[in-house]
N, CA, C and O atoms as a printed pandas DataFrame, in Angstrom:
     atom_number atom_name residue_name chain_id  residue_number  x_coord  y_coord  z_coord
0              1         N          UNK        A               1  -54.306  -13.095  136.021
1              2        CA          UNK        A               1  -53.930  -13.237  137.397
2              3         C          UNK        A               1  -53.970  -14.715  137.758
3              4         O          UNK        A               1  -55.008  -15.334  137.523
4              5         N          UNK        A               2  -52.702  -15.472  138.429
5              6        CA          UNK        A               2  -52.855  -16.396  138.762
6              7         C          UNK        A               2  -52.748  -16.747  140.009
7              8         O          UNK        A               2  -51.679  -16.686  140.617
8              9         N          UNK        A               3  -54.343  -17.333  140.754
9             10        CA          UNK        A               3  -54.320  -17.916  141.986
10            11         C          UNK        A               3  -53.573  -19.171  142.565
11            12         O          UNK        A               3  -53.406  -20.321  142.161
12            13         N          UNK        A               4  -53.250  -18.575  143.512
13            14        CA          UNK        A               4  -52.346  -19.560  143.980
14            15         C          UNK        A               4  -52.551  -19.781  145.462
15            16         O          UNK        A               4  -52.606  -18.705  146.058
16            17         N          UNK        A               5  -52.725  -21.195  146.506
17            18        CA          UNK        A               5  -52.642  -21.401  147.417
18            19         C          UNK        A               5  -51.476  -21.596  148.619
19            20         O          UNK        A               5  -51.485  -22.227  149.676
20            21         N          UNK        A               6  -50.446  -20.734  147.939
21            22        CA          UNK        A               6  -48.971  -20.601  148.712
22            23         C          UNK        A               6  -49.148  -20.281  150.191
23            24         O          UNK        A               6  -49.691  -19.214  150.478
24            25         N          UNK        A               7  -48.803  -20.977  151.010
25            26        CA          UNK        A               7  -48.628  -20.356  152.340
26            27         C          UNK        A               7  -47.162  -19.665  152.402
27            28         O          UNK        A               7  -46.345  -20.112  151.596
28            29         N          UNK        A               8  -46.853  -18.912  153.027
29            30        CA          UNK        A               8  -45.884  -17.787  153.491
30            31         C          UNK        A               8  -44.934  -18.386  154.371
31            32         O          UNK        A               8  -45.089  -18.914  155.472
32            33         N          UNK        A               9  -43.775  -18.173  153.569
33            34        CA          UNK        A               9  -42.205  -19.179  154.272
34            35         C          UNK        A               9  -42.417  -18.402  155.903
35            36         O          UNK        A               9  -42.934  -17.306  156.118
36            37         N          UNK        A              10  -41.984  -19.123  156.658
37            38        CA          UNK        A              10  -41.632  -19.073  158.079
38            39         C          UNK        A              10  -40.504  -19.280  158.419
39            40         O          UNK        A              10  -40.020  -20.384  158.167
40            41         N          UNK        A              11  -39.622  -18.148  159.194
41            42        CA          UNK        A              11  -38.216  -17.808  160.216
42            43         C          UNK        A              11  -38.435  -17.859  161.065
43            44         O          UNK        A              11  -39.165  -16.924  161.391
44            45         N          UNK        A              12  -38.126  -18.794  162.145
45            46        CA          UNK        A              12  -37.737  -18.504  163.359
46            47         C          UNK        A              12  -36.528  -18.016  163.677
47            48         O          UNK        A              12  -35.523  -18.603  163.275
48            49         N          UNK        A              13  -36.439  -16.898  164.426
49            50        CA          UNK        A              13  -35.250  -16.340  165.079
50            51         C          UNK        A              13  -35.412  -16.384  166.639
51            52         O          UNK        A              13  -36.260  -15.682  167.189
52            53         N          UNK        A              14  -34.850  -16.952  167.116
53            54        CA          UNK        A              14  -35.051  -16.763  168.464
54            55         C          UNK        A              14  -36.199  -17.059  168.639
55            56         O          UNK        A              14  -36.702  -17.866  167.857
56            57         N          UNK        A              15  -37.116  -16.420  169.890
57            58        CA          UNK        A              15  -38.532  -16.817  170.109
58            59         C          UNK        A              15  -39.886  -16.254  169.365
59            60         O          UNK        A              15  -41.045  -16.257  169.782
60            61         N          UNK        A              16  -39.244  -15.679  167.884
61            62        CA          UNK        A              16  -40.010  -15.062  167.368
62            63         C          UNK        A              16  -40.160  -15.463  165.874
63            64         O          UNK        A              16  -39.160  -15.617  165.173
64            65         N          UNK        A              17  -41.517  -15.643  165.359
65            66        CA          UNK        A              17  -41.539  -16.378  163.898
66            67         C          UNK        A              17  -41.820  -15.503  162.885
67            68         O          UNK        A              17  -43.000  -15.162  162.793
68            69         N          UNK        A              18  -41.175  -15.132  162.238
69            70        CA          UNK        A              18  -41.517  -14.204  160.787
70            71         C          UNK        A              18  -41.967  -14.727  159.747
71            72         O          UNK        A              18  -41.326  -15.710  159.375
72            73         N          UNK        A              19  -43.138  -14.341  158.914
73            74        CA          UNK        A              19  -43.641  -15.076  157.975
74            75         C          UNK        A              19  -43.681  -13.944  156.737
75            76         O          UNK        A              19  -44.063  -12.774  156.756
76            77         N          UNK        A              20  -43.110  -14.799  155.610
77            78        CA          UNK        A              20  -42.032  -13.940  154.375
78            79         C          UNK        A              20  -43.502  -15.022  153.514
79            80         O          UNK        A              20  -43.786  -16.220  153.532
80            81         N          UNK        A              21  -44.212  -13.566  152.731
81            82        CA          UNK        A              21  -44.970  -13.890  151.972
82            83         C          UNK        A              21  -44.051  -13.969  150.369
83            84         O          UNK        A              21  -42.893  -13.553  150.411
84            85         N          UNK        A              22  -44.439  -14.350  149.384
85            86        CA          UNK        A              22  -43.719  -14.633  148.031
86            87         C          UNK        A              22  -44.509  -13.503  147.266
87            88         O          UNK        A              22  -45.364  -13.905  146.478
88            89         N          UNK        A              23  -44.314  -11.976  147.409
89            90        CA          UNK        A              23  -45.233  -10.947  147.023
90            91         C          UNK        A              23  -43.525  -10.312  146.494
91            92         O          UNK        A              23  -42.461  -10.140  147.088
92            93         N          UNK        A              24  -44.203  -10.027  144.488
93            94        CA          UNK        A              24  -42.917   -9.229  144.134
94            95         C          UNK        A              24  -43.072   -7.892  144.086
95            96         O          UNK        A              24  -44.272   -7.629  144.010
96            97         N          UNK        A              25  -42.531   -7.123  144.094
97            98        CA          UNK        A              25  -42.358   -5.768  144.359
98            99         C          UNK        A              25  -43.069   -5.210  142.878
99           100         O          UNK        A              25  -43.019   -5.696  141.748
100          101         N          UNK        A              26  -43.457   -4.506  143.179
101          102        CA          UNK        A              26  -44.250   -3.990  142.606
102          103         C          UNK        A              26  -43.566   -2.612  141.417
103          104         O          UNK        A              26  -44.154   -2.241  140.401
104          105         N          UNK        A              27  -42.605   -2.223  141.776
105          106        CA          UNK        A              27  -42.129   -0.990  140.915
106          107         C          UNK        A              27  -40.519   -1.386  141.134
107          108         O          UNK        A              27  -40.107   -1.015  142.233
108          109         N          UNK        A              28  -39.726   -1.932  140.467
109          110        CA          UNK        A              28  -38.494   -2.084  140.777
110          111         C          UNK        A              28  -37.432   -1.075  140.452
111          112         O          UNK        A              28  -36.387   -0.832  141.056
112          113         N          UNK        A              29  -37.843   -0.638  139.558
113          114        CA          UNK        A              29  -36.426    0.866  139.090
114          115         C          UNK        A              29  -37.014    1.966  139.371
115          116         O          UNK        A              29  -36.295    2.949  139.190
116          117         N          UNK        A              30  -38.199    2.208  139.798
117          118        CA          UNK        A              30  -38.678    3.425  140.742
118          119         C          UNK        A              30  -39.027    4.725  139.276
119          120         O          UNK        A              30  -39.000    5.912  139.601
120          121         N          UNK        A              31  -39.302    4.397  137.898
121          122        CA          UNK        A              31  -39.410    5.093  137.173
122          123         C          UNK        A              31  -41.116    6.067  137.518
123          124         O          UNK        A              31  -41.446    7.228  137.758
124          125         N          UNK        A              32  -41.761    4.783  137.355
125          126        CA          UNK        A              32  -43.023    5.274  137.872
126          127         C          UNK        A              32  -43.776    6.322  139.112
127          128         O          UNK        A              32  -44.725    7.098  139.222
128          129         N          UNK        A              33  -42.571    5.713  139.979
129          130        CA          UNK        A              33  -42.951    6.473  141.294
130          131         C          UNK        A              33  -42.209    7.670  141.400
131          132         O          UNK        A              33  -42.487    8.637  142.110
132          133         N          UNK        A              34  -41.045    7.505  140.485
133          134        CA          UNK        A              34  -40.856    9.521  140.506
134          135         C          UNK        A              34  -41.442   10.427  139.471
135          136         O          UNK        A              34  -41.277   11.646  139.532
136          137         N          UNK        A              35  -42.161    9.814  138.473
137          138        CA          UNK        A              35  -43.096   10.128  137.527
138          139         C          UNK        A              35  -44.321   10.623  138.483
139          140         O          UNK        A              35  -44.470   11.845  138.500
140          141         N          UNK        A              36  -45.069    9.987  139.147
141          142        CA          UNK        A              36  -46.042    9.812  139.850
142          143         C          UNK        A              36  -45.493   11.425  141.233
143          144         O          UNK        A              36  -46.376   12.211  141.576
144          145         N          UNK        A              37  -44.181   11.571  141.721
145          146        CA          UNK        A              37  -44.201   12.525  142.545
146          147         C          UNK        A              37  -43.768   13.833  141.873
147          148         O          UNK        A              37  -43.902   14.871  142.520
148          149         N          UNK        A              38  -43.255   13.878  140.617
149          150        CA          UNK        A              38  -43.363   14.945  140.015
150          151         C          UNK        A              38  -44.561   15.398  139.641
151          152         O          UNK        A              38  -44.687   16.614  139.785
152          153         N          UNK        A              39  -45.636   14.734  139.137
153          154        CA          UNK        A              39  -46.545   15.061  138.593
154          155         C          UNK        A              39  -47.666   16.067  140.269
155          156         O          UNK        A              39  -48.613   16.848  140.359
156          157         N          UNK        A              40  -46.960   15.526  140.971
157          158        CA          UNK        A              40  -48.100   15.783  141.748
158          159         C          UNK        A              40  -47.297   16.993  142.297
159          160         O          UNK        A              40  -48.063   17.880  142.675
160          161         N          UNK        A              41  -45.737   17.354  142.484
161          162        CA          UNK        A              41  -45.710   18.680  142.623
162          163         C          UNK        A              41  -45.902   19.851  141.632
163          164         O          UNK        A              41  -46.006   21.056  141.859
164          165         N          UNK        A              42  -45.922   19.013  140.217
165          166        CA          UNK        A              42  -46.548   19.760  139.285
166          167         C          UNK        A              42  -47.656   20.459  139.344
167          168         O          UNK        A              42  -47.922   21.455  138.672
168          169         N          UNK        A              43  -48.449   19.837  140.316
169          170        CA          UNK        A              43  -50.294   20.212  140.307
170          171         C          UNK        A              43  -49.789   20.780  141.311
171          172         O          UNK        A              43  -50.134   21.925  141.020
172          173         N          UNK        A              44  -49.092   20.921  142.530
173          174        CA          UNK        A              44  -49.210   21.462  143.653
174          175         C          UNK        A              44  -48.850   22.587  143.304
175          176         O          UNK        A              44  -49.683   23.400  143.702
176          177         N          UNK        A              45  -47.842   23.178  142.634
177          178        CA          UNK        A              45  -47.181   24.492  141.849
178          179         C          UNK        A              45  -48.321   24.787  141.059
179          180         O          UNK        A              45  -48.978   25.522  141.796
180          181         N          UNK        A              46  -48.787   24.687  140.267
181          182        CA          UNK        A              46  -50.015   25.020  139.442
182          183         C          UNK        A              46  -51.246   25.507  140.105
183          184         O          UNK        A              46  -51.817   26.586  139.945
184          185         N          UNK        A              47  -51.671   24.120  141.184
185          186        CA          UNK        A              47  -52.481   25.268  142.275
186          187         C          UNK        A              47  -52.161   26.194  142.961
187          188         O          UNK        A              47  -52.871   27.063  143.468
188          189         N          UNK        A              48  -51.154   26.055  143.000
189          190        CA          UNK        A              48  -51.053   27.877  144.017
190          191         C          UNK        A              48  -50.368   28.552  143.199
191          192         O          UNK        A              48  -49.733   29.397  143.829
192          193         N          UNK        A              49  -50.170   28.608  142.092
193          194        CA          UNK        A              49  -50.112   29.704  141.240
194          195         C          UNK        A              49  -51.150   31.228  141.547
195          196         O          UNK        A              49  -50.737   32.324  141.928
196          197         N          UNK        A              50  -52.684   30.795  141.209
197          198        CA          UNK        A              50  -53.286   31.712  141.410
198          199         C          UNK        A              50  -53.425   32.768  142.887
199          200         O          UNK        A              50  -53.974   33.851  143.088
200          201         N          UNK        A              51  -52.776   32.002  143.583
201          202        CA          UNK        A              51  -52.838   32.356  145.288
202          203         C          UNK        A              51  -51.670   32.874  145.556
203          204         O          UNK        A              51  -51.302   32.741  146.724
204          205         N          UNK        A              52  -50.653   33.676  144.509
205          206        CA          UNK        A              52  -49.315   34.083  144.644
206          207         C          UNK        A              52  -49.193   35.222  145.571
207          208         O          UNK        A              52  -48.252   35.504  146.314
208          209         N          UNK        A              53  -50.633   35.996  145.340
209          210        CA          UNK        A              53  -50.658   37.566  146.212
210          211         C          UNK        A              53  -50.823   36.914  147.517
211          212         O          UNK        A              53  -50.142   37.377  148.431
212          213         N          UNK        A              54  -51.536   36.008  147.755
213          214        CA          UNK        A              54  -52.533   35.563  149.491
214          215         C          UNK        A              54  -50.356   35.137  149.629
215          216         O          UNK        A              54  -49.473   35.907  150.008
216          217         N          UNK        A              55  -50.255   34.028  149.261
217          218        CA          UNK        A              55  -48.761   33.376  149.637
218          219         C          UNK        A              55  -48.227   34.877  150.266
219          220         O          UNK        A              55  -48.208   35.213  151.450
220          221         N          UNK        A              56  -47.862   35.547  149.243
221          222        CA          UNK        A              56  -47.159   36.804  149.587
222          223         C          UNK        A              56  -46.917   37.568  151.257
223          224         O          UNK        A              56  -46.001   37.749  152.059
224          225         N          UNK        A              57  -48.504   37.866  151.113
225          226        CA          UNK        A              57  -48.785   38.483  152.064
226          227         C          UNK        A              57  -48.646   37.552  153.422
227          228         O          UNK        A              57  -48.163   38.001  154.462
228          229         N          UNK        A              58  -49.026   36.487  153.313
229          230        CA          UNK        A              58  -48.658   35.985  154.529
230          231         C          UNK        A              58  -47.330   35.162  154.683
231          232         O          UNK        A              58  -47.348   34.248  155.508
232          233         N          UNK        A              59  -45.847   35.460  153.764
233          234        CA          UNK        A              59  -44.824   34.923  154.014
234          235         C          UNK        A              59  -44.801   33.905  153.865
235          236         O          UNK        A              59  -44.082   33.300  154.660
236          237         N          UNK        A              60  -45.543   33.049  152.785
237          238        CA          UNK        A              60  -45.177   31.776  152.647
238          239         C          UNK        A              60  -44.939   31.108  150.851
239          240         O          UNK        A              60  -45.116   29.942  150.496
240          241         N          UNK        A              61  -44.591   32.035  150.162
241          242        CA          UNK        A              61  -44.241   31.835  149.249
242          243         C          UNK        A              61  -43.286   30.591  148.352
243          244         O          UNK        A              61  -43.326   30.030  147.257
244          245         N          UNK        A              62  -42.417   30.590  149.627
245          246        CA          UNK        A              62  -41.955   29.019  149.876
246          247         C          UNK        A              62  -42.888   27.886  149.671
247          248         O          UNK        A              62  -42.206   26.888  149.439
248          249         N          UNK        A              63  -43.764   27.693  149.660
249          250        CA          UNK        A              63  -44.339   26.764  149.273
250          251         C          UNK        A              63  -44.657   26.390  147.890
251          252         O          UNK        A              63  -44.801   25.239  147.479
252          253         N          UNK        A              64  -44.814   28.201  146.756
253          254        CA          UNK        A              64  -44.660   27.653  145.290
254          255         C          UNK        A              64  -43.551   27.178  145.159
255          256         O          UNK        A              64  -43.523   26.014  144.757
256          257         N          UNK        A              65  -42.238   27.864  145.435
257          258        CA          UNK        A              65  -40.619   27.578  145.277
258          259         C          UNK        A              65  -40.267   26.272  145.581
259          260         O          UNK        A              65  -39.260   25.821  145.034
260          261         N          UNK        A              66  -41.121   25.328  146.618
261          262        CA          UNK        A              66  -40.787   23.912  147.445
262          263         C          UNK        A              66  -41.626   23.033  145.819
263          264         O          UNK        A              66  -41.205   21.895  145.608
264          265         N          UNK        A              67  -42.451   23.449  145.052
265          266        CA          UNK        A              67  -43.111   22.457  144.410
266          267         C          UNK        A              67  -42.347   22.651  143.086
267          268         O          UNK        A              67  -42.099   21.738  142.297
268          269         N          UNK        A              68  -42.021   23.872  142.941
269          270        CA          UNK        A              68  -40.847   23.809  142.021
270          271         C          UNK        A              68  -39.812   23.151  141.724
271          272         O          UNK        A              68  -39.421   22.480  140.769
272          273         N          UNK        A              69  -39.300   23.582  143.090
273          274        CA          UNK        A              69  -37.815   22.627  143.137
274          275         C          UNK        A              69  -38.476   21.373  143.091
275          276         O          UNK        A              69  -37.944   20.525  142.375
276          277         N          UNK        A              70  -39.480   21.072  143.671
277          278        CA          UNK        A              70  -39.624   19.412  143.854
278          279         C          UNK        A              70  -40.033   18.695  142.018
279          280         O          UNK        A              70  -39.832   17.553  141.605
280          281         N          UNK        A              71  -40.584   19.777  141.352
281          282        CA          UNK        A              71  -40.389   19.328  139.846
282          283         C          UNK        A              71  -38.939   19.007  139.634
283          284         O          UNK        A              71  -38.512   17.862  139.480
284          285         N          UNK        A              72  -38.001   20.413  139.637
285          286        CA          UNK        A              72  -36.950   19.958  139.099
286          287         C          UNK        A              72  -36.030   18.913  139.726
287          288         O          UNK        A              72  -35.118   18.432  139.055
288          289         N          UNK        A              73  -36.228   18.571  140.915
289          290        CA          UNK        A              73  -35.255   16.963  141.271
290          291         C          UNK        A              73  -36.183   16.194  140.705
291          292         O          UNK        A              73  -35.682   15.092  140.480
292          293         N          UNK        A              74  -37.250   16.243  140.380
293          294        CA          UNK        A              74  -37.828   14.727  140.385
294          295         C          UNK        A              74  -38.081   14.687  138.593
295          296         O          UNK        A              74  -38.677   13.832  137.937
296          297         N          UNK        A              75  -37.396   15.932  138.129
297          298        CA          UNK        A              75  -37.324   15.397  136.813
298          299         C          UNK        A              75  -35.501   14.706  136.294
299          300         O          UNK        A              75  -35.094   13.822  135.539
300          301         N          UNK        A              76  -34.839   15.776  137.264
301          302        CA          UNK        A              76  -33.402   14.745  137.337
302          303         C          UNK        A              76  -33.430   13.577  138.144
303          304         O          UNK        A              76  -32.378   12.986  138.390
304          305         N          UNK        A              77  -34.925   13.036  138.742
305          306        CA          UNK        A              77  -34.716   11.606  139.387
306          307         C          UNK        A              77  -35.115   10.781  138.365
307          308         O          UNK        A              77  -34.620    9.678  138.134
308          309         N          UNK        A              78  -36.233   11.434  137.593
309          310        CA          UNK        A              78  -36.442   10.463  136.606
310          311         C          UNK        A              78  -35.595   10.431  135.035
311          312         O          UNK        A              78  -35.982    9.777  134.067
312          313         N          UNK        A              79  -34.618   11.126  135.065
313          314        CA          UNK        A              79  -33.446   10.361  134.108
314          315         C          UNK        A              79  -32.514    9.650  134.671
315          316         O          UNK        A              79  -31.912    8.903  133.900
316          317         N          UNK        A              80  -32.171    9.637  135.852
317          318        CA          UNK        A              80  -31.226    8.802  136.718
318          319         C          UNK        A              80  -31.927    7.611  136.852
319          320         O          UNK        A              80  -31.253    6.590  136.715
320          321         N          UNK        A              81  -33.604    7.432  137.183
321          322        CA          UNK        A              81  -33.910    6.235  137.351
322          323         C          UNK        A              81  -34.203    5.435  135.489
323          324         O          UNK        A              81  -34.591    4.288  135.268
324          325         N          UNK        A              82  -33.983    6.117  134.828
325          326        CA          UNK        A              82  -34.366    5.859  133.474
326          327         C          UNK        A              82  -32.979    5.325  132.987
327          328         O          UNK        A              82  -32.995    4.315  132.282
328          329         N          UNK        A              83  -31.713    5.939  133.314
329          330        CA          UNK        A              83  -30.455    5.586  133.176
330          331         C          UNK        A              83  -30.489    3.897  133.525
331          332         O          UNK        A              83  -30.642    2.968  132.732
332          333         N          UNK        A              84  -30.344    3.869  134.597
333          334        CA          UNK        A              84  -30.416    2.652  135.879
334          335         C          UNK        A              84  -31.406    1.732  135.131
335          336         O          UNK        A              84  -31.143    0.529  135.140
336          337         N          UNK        A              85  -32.543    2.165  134.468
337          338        CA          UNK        A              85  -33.474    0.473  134.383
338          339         C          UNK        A              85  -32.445    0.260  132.958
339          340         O          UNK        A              85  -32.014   -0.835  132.597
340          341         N          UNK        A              86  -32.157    1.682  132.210
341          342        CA          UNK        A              86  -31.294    1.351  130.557
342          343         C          UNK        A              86  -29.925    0.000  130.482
343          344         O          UNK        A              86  -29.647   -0.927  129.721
344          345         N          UNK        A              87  -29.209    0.751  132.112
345          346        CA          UNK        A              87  -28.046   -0.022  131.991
346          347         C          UNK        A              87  -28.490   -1.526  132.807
347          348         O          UNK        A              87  -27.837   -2.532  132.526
348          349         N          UNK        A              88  -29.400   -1.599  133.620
349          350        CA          UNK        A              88  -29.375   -3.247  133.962
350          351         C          UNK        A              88  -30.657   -3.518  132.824
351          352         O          UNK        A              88  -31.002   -4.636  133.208
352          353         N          UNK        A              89  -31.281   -3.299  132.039
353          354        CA          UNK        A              89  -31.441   -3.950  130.938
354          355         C          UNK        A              89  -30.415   -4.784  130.493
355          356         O          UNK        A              89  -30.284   -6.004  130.588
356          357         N          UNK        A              90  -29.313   -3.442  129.708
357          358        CA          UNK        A              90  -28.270   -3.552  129.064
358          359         C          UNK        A              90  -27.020   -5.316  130.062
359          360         O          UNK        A              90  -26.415   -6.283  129.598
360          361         N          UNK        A              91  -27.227   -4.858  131.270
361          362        CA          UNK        A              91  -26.405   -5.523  131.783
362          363         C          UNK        A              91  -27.301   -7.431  131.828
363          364         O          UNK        A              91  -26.719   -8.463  131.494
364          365         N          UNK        A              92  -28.405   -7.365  132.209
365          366        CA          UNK        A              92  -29.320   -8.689  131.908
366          367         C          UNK        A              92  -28.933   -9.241  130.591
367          368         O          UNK        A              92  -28.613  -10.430  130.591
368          369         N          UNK        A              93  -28.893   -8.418  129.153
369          370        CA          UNK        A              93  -29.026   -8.886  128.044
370          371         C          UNK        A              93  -27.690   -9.423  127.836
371          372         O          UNK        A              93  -27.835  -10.333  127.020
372          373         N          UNK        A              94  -26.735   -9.348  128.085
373          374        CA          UNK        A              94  -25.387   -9.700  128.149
374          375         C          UNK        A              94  -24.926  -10.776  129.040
375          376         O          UNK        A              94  -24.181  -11.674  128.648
376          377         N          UNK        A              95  -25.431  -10.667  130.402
377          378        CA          UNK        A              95  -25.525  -11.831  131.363
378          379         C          UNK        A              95  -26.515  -13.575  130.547
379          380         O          UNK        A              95  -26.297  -14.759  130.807
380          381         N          UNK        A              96  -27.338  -13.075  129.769
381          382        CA          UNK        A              96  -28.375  -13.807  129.297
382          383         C          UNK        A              96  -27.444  -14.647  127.674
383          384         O          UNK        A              96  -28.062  -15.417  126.938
C-alpha cells in the first residue's frame, strides 16, 4: 500500500465546490460482484429450502422461486461480465 499525501482536485461550478478524490474503482468488469450476488441467492434458496411446507402454507413460496431465478440471471451475468473483461483484455492487448 502506498501512502500518499494527495489532496482532492477541486470544481467549482457555479457557487458550489466539488472535491474529486483520485480513488480507483474498485471492481471494474463487475465479475466479482455478480459472483458475490449469486452466491448469496444461492444461500438464500438453500435456506429456505427446509421451510418449503411453512412458505406453502402461508403463500409465499415466491420467495424460494425469487432466489432461484436470482441464481440463474446472475449466473448468465457472470458469463456476460466474463465475456466483457475477455474482449477488452483482448481489445487493450492489440491497442498496446
Amino acid at each position: 500500500m502506498e501512502l500518499r499525501d494527495e489532496q482532492p482536485t477541486q470544481h467549482e461550478i457555479g457557487n458550489r465546490t466539488y472535491l474529486i478524490a483520485p480513488v480507483e474503482p474498485l471492481d471494474v468488469d463487475g465479475v466479482r460482484t455478480v459472483q458475490v450476488g449469486t452466491a448469496l441467492f444461492l444461500l438464500g434458496f438453500v435456506g429456505l429450502l427446509p421451510f418449503y411446507g411453512r412458505l406453502e402454507e402461508s403463500g409465499s413460496t415466491w420467495l424460494l422461486w425469487m432466489c432461484l431465478t436470482g441464481v440463474g440471471l446472475g449466473l448468465l451475468g457472470m458469463e456476460y461480465c466474463k465475456r466483457r473483461r475477455r474482449f477488452r483484455a483482448e481489445r487493450d492487448a492489440t491497442d498496446a
